[in-house]
C-alpha positions in Angstrom: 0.0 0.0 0.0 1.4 3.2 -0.9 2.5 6.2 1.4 -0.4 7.8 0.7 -2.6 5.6 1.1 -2.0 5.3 4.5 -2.5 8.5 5.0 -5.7 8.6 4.0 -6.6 6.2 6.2 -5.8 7.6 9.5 -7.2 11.1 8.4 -10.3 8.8 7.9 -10.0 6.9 11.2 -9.1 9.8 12.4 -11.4 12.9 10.9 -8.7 15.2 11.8 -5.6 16.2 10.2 -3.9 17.0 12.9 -4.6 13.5 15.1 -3.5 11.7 11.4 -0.5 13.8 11.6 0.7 13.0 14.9 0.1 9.2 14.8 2.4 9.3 11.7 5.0 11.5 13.1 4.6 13.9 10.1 4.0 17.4 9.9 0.2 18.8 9.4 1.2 20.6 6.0 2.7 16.9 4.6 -0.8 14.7 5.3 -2.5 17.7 3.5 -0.1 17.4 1.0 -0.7 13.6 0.6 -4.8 14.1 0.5 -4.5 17.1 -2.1 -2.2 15.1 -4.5 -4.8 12.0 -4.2 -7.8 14.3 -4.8 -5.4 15.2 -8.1 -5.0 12.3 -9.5 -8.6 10.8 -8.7 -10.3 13.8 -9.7 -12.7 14.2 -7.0 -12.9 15.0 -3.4 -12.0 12.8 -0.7 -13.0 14.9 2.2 -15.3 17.9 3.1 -13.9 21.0 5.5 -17.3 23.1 6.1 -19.3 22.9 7.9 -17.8 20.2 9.8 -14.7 17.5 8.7 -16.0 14.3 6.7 -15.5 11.8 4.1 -17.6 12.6 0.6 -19.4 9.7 -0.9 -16.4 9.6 -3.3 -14.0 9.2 0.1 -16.3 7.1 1.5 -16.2 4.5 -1.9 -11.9 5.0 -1.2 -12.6 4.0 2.5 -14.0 0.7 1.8 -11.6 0.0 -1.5 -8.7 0.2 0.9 -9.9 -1.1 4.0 -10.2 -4.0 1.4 -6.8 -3.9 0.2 -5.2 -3.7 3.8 -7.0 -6.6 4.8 -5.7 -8.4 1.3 -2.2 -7.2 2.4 -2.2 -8.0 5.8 -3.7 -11.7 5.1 -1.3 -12.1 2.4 1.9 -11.2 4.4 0.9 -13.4 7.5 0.0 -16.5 5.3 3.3 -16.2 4.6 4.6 -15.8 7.7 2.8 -18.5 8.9 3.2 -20.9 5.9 6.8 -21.2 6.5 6.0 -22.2 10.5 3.8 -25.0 9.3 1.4 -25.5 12.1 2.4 -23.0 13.9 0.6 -19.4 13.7 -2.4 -17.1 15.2 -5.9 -16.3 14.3 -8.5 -13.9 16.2 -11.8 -15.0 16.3 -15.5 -12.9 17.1 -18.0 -14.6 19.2 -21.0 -13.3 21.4 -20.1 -13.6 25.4 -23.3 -16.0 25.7 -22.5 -18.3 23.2 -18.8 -18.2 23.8 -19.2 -20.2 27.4 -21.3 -23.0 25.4 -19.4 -23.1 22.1 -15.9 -22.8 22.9 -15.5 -25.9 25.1 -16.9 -28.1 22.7 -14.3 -27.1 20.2 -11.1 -26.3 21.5 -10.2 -29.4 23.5 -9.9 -30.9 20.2 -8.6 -28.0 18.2 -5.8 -27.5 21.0 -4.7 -31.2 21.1 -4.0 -30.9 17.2 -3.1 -27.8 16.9 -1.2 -27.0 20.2 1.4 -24.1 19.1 -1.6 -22.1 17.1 -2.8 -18.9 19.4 -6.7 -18.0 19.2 -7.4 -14.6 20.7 -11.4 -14.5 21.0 -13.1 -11.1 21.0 -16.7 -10.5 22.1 -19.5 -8.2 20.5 -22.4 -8.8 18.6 -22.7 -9.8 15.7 -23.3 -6.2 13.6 -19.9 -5.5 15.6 -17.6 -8.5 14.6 -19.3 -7.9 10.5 -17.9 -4.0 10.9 -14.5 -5.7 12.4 -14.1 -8.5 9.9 -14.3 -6.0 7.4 -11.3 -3.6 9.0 -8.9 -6.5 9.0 -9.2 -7.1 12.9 -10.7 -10.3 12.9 -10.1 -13.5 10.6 -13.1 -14.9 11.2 -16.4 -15.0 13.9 -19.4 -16.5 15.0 -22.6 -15.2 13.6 -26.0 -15.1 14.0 -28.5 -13.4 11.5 -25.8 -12.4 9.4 -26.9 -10.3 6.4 -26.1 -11.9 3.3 -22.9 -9.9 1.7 -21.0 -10.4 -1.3 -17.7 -10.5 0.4 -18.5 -12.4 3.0 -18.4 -16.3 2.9 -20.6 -18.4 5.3 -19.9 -21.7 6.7 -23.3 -23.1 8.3 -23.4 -24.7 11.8 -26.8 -24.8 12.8 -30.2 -23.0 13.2 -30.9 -22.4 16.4 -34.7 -22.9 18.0 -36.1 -20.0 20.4 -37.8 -21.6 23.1 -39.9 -20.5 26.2 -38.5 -20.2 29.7 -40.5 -20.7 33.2 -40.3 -21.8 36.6 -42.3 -24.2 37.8 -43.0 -21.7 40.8 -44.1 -19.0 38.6 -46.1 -21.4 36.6 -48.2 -22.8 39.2 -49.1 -19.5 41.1 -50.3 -18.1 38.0 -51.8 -21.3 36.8 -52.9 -23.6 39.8 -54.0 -26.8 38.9 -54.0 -25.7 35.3 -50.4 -26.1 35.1 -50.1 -29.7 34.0 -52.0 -29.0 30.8 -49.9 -26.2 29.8 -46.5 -28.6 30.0 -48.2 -30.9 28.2 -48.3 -28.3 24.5 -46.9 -26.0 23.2 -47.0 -22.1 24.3 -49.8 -20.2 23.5 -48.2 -16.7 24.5 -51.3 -15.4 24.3 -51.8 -16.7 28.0 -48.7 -15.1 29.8 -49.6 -11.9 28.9 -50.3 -10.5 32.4 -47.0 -12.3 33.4 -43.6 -9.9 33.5 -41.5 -11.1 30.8 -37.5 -10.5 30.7 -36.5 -9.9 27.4 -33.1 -9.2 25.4 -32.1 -5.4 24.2 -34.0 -4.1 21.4 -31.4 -4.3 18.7 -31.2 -7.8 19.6 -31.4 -10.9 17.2 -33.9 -12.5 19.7 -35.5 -9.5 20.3 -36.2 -8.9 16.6 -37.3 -12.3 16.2 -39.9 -12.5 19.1 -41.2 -8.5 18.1 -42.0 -9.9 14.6 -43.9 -12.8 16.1 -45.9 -10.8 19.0 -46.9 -8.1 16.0 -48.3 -10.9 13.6 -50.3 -12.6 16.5 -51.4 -9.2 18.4 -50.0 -10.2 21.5 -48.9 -7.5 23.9 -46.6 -8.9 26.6 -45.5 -7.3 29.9 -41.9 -6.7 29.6 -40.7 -4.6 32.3 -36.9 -6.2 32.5 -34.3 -6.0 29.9 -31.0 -7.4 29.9 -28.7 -9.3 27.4 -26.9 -11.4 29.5 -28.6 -14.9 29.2 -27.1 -16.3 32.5 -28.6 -13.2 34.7 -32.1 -13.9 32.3 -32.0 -17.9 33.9 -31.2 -16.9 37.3 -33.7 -14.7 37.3 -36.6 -17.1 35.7 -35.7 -19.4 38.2 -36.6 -16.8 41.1 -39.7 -16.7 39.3 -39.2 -12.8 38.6 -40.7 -13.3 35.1 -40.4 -15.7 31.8 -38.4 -15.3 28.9 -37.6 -16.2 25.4 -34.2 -17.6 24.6 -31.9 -19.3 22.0 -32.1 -23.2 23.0 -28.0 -22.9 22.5 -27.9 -21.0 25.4 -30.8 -22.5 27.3 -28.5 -25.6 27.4 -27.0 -24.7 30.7 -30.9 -24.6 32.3 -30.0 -28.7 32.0 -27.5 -28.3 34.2 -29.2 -26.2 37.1 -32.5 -28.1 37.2 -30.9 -31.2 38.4 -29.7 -29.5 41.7 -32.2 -26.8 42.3 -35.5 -26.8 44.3 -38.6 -27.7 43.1 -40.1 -23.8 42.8 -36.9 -23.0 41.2 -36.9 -26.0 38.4 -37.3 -23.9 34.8 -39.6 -25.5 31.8 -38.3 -25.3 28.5 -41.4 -25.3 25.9 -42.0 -24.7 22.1 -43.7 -21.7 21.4 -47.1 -22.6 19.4 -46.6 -21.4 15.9 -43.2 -19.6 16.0 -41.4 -20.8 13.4 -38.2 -18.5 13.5 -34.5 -19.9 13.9 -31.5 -18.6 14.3 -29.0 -19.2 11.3 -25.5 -19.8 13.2 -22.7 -19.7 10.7 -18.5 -18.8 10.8 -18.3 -15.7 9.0 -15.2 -14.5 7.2 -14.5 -12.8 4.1 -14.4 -14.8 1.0 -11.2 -12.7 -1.3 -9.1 -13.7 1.5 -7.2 -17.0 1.7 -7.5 -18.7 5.0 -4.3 -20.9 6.7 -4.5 -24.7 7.2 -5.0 -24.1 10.8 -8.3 -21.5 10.4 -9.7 -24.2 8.0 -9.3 -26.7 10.2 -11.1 -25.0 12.9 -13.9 -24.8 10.8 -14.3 -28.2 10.3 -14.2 -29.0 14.0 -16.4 -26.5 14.8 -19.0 -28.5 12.2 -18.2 -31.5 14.1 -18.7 -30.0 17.0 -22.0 -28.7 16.3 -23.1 -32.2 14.9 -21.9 -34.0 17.9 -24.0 -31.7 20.4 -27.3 -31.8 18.3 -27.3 -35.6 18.6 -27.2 -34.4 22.4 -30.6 -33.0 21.9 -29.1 -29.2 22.6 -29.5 -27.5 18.8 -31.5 -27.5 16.1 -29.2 -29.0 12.6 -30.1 -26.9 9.4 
């Protein structure tokens, strides 16, 4: 990538001249220099001055051309690197918190045992985050859930995951009495929990978006005075019987694991919700014009197995 290329690229990063300057350890009038002589030879503007500092569309299109082309560069010069150390190298990885606790361990005991000198380093978000990241080159691959469909990204499916409903058996028998029985014994017509205080996910969640689309179509109008993202704090408190919830039976999983130890007011029901019929797609993301080591592949194919192996468990949902 050329001198000033990089340039342009932290004055975009940047949106200042003078902050580009100083992370280059040039002068204010040689960055200038560098944009004005690229605005020459494309022709066109590359940033605005008034009334405030910003890319044009035509800066914007250079943005996302170069971003590409670092990201090219960068992959290119570690393959490399790491080509001539065999099996030895380093990846980053994006994954949700949540799923992180239940996904990781069923991959990496493997992965680590055949690939013991290869470094992962995992970093959380969501999944709009780890897309925007992928994209910038700090990532080499992550977890996704809902991805939109891109052109330069390439998906490897793992599973659809089910969205289930959540409920102790405390809550359910002092809103239900003897009634209860017939309600495990079908599936959830939401319809009847409206008076019930739901905890639900943030509003720009997948889960959210999922169960908002649902609730419209079938004019139900829940009670919904909690909202938190965290899925372990969402089980602790169903289990308290503060309210019912709706969550991703990936990460219900773990409910397995506390209902064999808990009391009986605490033990939490897992149910199908009557006629919702939305999954999650789960899939490794990472972007397809960029050649991926032996080691990344690899970890794709375990994570496959992986997947398999658990939804013979009963956990998942397979595609």
């Amino acid at each position: 990538m050329q001198a000033n290329q990089e340039i342009f690229l932290l004055v975009a990063e940047e949106m200042s001249i003078s902050r580009a300057a100083q992370r280059a350890f040039v002068s204010q009038q040689c960055v200038s220099d560098h944009i004005k002589r690229m605005e020459q030879n494309y022709g066109v503007r590359l940033f605005t001055r008034k009334p405030r500092f910003q890319l044009t569309e035509a800066g914007q299109s250079m943005l996302h051309s170069l971003q590409k082309i670092q990201a090219i560069e960068s992959s290119l010069l570690d393959s490399l690197a790491k080509r001539a150390g065999g099996m030895k190298g380093s990846f980053t990885m994006g994954i949700s918190a949540s799923r992180a606790q239940i996904f990781l361990p069923w991959v990496i005991p493997e992965y680590s045992r055949t690939f013991p000198e290869v470094e992962i380093r995992f970093l959380m978000n969501d999944t709009v985050v780890l897309a925007e990241s992928l994209r910038k080159g700090n990532l080499d691959l992550f977890l996704g859930v809902n991805t939109p469909y891109s052109e330069d990204l390439s998906f490897t499916p793992l599973c659809r995951d089910e969205l289930c409903f959540m409920i102790s058996d405390g809550l359910l028998k002092r809103r239900f009495g003897k009634e209860y029985a017939h309600l495990l014994a079908a599936e959830t017509d939401l319809s009847q929990f409206a008076d019930i205080p739901f905890i639900k996910s943030y509003s720009t969640s997948v889960v959210n978006s999922a169960l908002k689309e649902y609730l419209d179509q079938h004019h139900i109008d829940l009670y919904s005075p909690y909202q938190i993202s965290d899925t372990d704090t969402q089980i602790s408190l169903c289990a308290k019987g503060v309210g019912a919830g709706i969550g991703p039976r990936m990460l219900l999983s773990r409910i397995h694991t506390h209902n064999r130890n808990c009391p009986e007011e605490e033990y939490i029901h897992i149910l199908p919700v009557k006629n919702f019929n939305k999954f999650l797609q789960i899939d490794l993301v990472s972007l397809n014009y960029i050649e991926k080591p032996l080691y990344v592949q690899a970890f794709e194919e375990m994570a496959v197995r992986a997947i398999q192996k658990n939804y013979m468990a009963g956990d998942l949902v397979t595609p």
